[in-house]
C-alpha positions as a Markdown table, in Angstrom:
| # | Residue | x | y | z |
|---|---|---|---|---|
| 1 | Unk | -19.1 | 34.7 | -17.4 |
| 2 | Unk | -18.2 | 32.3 | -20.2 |
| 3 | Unk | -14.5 | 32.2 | -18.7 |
| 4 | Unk | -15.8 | 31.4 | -15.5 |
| 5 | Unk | -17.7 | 28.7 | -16.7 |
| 6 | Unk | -15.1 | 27.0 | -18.7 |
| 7 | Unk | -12.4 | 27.6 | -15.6 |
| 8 | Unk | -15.3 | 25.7 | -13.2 |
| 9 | Unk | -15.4 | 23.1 | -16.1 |
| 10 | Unk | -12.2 | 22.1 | -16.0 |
| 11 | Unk | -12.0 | 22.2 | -12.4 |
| 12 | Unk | -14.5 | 19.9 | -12.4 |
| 13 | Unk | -12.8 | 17.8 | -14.8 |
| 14 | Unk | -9.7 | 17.8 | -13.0 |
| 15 | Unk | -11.3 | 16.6 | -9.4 |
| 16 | Unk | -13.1 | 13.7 | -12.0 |
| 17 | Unk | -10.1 | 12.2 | -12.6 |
| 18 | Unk | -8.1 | 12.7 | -9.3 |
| 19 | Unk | -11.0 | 10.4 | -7.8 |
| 20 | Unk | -10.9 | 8.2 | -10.5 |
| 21 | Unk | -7.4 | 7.3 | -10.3 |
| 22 | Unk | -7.5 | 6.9 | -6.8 |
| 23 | Unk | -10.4 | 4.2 | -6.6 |
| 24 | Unk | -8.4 | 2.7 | -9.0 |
| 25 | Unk | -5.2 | 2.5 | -7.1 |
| 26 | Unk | -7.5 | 1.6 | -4.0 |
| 27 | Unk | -9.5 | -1.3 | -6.1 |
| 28 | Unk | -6.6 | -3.0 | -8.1 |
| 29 | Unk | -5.1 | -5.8 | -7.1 |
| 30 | Unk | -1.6 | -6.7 | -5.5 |
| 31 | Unk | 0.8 | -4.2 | -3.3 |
| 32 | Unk | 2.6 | -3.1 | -6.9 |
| 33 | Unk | 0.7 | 0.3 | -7.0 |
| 34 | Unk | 1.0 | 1.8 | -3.9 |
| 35 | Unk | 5.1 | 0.5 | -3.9 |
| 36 | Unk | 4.6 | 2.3 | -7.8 |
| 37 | Unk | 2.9 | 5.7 | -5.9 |
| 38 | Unk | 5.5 | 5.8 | -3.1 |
| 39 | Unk | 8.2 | 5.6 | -5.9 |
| 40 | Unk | 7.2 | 8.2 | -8.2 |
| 41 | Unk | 6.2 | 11.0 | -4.6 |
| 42 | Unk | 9.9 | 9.7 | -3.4 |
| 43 | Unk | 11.5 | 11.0 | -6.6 |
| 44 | Unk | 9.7 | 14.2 | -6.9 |
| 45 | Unk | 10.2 | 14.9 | -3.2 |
| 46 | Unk | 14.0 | 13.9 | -4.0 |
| 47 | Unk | 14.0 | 16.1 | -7.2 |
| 48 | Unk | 13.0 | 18.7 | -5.1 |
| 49 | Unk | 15.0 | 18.8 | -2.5 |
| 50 | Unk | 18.2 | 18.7 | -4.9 |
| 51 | Unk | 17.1 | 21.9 | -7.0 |
């Protein structure tokens, strides 16, 4: 029980900050971040890809 809690818990946690980041990127300012967002999905799509 006490796993399960602690595993919903982070989960929890982890959604938190997903959404957080993205009303962030949504709210700032400028077209930097979302050139800065497709840049670092471009390379780990490229990175994957290559392996």
């Amino acid at each position: 029980m006490i796993v399960f809690l602690a595993m919903l818990l982070v989960v929890i946690l982890i959604v938190n900050v997903i959404l957080h980041v993205r009303i962030y990127v949504v709210y700032s300012s400028g077209v930097g971040p979302f050139f800065f967002v497709g840049l670092i999905i471009l390379t780990m799509v490229a990175l994957y890809f290559k392996r």
